[in-house]
C-alpha positions, 0 to 999 in steps of 0.5 A: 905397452903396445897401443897400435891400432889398424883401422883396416882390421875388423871389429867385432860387432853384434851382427851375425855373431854365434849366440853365446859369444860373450862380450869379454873372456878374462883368463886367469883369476888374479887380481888383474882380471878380478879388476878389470871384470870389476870395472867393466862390470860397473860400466857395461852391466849389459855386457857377458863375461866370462872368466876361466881359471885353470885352478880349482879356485881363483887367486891360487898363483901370485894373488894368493895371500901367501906368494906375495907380501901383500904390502899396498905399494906406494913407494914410500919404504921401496928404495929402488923407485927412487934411485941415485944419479950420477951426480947423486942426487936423488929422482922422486918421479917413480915413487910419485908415480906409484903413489899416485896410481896405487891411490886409484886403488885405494879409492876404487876399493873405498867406493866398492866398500860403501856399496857394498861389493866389497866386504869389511875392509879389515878382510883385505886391507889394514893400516901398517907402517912403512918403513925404510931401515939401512946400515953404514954410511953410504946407504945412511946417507943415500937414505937422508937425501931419499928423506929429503927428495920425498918429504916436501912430496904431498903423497908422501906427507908425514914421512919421518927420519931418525938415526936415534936407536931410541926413536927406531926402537919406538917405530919396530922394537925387533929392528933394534935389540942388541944391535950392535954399538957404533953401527951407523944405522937409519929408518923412515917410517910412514904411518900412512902404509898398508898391508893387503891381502889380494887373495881376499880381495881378489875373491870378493870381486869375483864372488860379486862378478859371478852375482853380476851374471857373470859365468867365472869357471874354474877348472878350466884351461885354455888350450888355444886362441885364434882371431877369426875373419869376423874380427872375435876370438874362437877360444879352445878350452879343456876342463881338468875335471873329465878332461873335456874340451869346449869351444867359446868365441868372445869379442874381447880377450884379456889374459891375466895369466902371470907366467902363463900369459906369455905362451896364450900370447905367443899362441894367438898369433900376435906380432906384437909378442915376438921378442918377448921371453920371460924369466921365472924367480920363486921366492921363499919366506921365513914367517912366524906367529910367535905372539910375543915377537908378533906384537913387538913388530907392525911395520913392513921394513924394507932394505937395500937389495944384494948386490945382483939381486932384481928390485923384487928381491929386495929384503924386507920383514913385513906385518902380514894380517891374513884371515884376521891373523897377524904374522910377520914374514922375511925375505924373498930367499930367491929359488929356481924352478922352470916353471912360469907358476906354482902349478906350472910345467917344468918345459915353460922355460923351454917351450917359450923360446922362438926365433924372435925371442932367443937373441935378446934372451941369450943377450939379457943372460949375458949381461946379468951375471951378477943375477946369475951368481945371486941366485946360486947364491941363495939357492945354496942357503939353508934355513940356518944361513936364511935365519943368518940374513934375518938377522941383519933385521932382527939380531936376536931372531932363532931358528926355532922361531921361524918356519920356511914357506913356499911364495909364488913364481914371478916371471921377470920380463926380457924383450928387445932392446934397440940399443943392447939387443935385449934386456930384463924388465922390471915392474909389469907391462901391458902388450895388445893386439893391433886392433885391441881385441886383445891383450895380456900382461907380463911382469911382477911387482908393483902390478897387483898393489897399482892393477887397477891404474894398469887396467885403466890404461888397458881400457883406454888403448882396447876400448877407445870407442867407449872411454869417453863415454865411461868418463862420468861414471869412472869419475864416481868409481875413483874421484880424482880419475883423470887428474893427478894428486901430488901437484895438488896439496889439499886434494891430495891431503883430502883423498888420502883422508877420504879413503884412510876413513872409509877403508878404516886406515888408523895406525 
């Protein structure tokens, strides 16, 4: 994250600014934006925001129900946060850290429920096991020394191992039909898991943001961005509907655009971008509303990944509860379009490339053939071959039963590297502007499960005048804001029971 800031640069204040200039321009309606309008509309109700979303409605791209597995992020069934040393033991701190902050969520989204911002909350989020299934001896054995980094963990309280066919059967049915004898196999499984469905819960936020006074405006494309001498941000528009262009100034610029938050970054000037190149991955699914197989299977179950395959890739058969319907979803098949999203232009992947980002580009290409060749790999796959690796899941799955769907387009990040020149990121990251008037971010998976820790952060480095003032009323929006939970036993046991209730969380 970039958190620079020169004084020496101006800040925009309320003198002779043009009338209309609005306090905060949010572009892109995702879940980061949906977040962060949440919250500095709860802190700042005297503030103007505006929201642009070039879609004809928000939560379309990767906060769409369906381009995303919607599982809540905590680490507890997500192998890769918790890798093997050398000396192959077992590192519980980024599994703690995701807890802990997908526990800021779950209690911003539980004050939200009791005053009434947020709706039902089985209309965006449901109790679901995690779990964690693996096959042969060595990912048997890494599994059993994860169980035991983790158990002692208060956030991962009530985790459960068994290599007992008998026990698994119990937990996910479909895991263990006729699976195949002698085969060493184990699972864990945590009660305390959720499935999320951010396309909900991103339209509630912004349904309450526009009751709020706030001018959310789909149909709306930014075309430019430009920092003026009196420290605002003059903002170029152009609707799709009549195609006519418009002119707004704000004191504050986030860029919540998934993919396209790299090219609004790379035009607006910042220094603070060069070096940055992104990657787009699609992702496909097989889903299935089979009542029968439906009702032998609640629990997200994740495995390891391929060998080459990035983290976000990693297979896994989840519970999906989708306006009040229950479904199950496989995958992610991975799939190539050049596209930084779903609705994107196929010259992004082109167009992205400057003179500070083609060499650590060329270099992360060069040092990832193995992702290279995984996904030849799955784009050579047919429906038949995808059933296949279901399969490794679900021995008795058929074809007929399952049915492919399109996901979202996840834009992995590449950017300099001291040390190798450049490299491919994983997870999500903030870059701001020197003098905090603007920021924007890149990245995919654990961001829409932990946006709301990821926007307070972005709070603290572009608002520093106001953070410790917005102390007091962050602490009544997420009680434990500021503190930890996990070195904490009974204050961890007690928000985890707090959030579990108001959210109506019962496995």
């Amino acid at each position: 994250m970039t958190d620079t800031h020169d004084s020496a640069l101006p800040h925009p204040d309320d003198s002779d600014l043009p009338a209309g200039t609005v306090d905060v321009l949010l572009i892109g309606g995702g879940i980061m934006s949906a977040t962060l309008g949440t919250l500095l509309s709860e802190l700042q109700p005297d503030w103007k925001i505006s929201v642009f979303e070039r879609l004809h409605d928000v939560a379309l791209e990767s906060s769409n129900a369906w381009n995303n597995a919607g599982t809540g992020h905590a680490a507890l069934c997500e192998l890769n946060y918790t890798p093997e040393g050398k000396d192959g033991s077992v590192d519980p701190a980024k599994a703690i850290s995701i807890n802990e902050q997908f526990q800021q969520s779950r209690q911003l989204w539980s004050t939200l429920v009791e005053r009434g911002v947020l709706d039902e909350p089985t209309t965006f989020i449901n109790a679901t096991p995690h779990m964690t299934f693996v096959r042969g001896e060595k990912d048997v054995a890494f599994l059993k020394k994860r169980y035991e980094a983790l158990k002692q963990e208060p956030l991962f309280a009530g985790i459960e191992y068994s290599e007992d066919s008998r026990v698994i059967n119990t937990w996910a049915p479909l895991l263990m039909q006729k699976r195949r004898a002698g085969e060493p196999f184990a699972a864990t499984r945590v009660p305390a898991g959720t499935d999320v469905d951010f396309g909900a819960l991103t339209h509630q936020l912004f349904d309450h943001l526009a009751g709020r006074g706030a001018d959310v405006r789909t149909n709306t494309e930014v075309r430019s961005l430009k920092r003026l001498d009196d420290g605002t941000w003059r903002v170029r528009y152009r609707r799709s509907i009549g195609r006519t262009p418009g002119e707004i100034r704000a004191k504050f610029v986030f860029v919540g655009a998934g993919g396209w938050a790299l090219k609004l970054l790379q035009n607006s000037g910042i220094p603070e971008i060069s070096g940055y190149g992104v990657f787009p991955i699609g992702g496909q699914f097989l889903k299935t509303t089979n009542p029968a197989l439906v009702a032998k299977h609640k629990a997200k179950v994740y495995s390891q990944a391929s060998v080459g395959a990035p983290p976000m890739s990693v297979p896994h058969l989840d519970t999906r509860v989708v306006d009040g319907e229950a479904s199950l979803l496989f995958g992610p098949f991975a799939t190539f379009s050049p596209k930084f999203l779903k609705n994107g232009s196929i010259l992004d992947l082109v167009t992205q490339v400057r003179p500070g980002n083609l060499g650590p580009m060329l270099k992360v290409a060069w040092d990832n053939p193995s992702l290279i060749t995984y996904l030849v790999g799955e784009l050579l796959k047919n429906h038949s071959k995808k059933v296949d690796s279901l399969r490794t899941f679900v021995p008795t799955a058929k074809d007929e039963d399952w049915e492919l769907i399109q996901a979202g387009q996840r834009a992995q990040v590449m950017k300099k590297d001291p040390e190798k020149g450049g490299i491919l990121q994983f997870g999500t990251e903030v870059v701001t502007g020197a003098d905090g008037t603007i920021a924007g971010l890149l990245g995919a998976s654990p961001g829409a499960s932990t946006a709301v820790s990821i926007m307070l952060g972005l709070m603290k480095t572009c608002f520093p005048e106001h953070i410790d003032t917005w102390e007091s009323q962050l602490r009544d929006l997420i009680p434990t804001y500021g503190e930890t939970l996990n070195p904490r036993p009974e204050a961890a046991e007690e928000a985890l029971a707090e959030t579990a209730q108001t959210l109506a969380l019962t496995a």
